[in-house]
C-alpha positions in Angstrom: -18.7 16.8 9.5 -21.5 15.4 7.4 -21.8 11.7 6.6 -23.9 10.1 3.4 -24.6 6.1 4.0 -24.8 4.9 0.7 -27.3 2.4 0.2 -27.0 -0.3 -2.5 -29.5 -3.0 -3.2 -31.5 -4.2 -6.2 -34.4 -4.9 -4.1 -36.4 -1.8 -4.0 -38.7 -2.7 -1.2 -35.8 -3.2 1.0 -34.0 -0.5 -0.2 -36.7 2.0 1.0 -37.0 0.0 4.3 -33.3 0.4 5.1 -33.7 4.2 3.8 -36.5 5.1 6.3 -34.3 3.2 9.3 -31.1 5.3 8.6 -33.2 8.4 7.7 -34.9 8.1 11.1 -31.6 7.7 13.0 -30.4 11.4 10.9 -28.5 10.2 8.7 -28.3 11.7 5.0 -29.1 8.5 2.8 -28.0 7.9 -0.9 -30.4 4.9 -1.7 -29.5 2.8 -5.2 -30.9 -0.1 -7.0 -27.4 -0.9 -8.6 -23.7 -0.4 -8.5 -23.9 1.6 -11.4 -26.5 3.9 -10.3 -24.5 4.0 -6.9 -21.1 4.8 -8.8 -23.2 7.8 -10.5 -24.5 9.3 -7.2 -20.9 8.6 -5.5 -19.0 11.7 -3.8 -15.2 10.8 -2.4 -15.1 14.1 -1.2 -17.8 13.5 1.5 -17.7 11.1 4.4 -19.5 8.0 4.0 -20.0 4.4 4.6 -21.3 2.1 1.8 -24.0 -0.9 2.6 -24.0 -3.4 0.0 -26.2 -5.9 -0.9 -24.4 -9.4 -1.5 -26.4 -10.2 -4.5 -27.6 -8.4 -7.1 -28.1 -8.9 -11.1 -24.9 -8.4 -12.6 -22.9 -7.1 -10.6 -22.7 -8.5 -7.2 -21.7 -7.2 -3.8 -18.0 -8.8 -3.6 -17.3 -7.7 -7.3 -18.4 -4.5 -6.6 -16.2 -3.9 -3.5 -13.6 -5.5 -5.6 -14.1 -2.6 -8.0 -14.2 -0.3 -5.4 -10.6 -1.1 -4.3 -9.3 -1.6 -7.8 -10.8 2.5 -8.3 -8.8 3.6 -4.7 -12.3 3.9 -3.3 -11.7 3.3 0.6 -15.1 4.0 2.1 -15.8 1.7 5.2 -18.3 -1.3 3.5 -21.3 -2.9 5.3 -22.4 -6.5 3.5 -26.3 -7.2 4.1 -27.7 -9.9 2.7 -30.1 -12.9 2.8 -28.3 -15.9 1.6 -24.5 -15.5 3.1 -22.3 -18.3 3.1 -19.0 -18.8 5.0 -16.8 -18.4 2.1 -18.4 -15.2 1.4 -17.8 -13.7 4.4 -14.4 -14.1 4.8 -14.0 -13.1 1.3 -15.8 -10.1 2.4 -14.5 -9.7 5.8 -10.5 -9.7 4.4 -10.8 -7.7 1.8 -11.7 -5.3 4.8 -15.6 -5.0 5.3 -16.7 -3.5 8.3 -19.7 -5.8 8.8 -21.5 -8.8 7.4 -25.4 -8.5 8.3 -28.1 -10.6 7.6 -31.6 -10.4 6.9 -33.9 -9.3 8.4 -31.7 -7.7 10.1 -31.6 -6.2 13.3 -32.0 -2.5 13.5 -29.3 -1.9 16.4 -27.3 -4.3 14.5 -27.4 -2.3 11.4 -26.9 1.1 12.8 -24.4 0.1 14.9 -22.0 -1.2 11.5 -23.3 1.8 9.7 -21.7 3.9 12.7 -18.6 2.2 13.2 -18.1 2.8 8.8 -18.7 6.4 8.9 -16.5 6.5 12.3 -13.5 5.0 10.3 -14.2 7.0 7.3 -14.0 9.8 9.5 -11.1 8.8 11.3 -9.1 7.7 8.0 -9.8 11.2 6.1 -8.2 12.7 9.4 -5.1 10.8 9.3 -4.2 11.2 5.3 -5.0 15.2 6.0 -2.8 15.0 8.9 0.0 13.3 7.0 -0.4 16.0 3.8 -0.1 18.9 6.3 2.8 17.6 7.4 4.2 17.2 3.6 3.8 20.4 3.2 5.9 21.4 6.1 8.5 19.4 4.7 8.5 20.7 1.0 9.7 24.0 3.1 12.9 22.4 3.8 16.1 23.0 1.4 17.9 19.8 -0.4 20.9 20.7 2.5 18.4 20.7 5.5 16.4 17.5 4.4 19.6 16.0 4.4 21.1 17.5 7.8 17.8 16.4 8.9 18.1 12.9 8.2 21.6 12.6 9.6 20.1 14.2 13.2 17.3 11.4 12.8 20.1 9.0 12.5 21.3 10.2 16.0 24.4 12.1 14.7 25.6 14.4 16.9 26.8 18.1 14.9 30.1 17.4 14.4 29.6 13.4 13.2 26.9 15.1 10.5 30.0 17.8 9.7 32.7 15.1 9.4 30.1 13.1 6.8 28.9 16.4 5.0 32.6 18.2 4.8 31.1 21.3 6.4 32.0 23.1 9.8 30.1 22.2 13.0 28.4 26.0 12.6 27.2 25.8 9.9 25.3 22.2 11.1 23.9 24.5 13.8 22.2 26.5 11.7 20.7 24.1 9.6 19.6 22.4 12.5 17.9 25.4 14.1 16.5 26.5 10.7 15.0 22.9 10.3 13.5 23.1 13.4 12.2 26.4 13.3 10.9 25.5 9.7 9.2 22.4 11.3 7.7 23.9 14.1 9.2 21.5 16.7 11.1 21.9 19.7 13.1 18.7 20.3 14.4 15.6 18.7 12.0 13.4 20.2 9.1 15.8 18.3 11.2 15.9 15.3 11.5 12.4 15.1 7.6 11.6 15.5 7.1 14.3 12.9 9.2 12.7 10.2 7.9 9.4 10.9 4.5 10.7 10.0 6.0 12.3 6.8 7.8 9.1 6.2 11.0 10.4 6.1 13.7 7.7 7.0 17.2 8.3 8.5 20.3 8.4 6.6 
């Protein structure tokens, strides 16, 4: 799948530097002079990776990532700059940034952060699509087999889940079949790895 590094920084010499280094590597590039021209060019349906400059007129680098957050924007973010500090970087570094370069920086350095971003991007979008496939799979079920299903996650044998639903041990064993037919699973084992990833608890 395609990948847009998105470029931020105020400086515009630097920004078409940085654009000409990722270009060359084949990347598609989405250079901007501020975080508001950035937000304006900003696609969350398409992979990416953000690289950041750390200062910048009004809004810096750590505000902006801060915004980024605070708008559910999860993109993988690169910090270059040319005056980092310690307390900076670990701001930067546990609010979750990838990377913290600094100028001039290294051109195997930078293409190495901008690959790990787009790598997690990539990697994150995969997960979250995994998990609403397997939602939907479980929107199939009826109110009686999510709940025979959560008493077999428990470990309940048939008639233990019959004793605490006031039904007859058959009728369990149709549910049961019907969930897992419904789920596309085989065995508890599979049953129980695919309702973790749906986050469906036991009774």
């Amino acid at each position: 799948m395609t990948a847009t590094v998105h470029v931020v920084d105020d400086d515009a010499s630097v920004l078409t530097a940085l654009t000409r280094i990722l270009e060359a590597e084949g990347l598609d590039v989405v250079p901007s002079l501020s975080t508001r021209e950035f937000l304006e060019r900003y696609d969350p349906s398409v992979p990416n990776c953000i690289l950041l400059d750390l200062a910048m007129p009004g809004m810096g680098g750590l505000e902006t990532q801060q915004l980024l957050e605070e708008q559910g924007i999860g993109s993988p973010v690169i910090f270059l700059t040319g005056c980092g500090d310690v307390p900076s970087t670990v701001r930067a570094m546990k609010a979750g940034a990838i990377d913290f370069l600094t100028k001039p920086v290294e051109v195997d350095d930078l293409l190495d952060a901008v690959h790990r971003g787009i790598q997690r991007d990539l990697r994150t979008r995969a997960e979250h699509e995994d998990e609403s496939r397997v939602g939907v799979l479980f929107t199939t079920l009826t109110p009686r087999e999510r709940e025979v299903l959560r008493h077999v996650l428990a470990g309940r044998l048939n008639k233990q889940i019959a004793a605490e639903l006031g039904i007859v041990e058959k009728t369990i064993k149709v549910h049961r079949s019907r969930v897992m037919h419904k789920l596309g699973v085989r065995s508890v084992a599979e049953l129980v790895r695919l309702a973790e990833r749906a986050h469906v608890t036991p009774a």
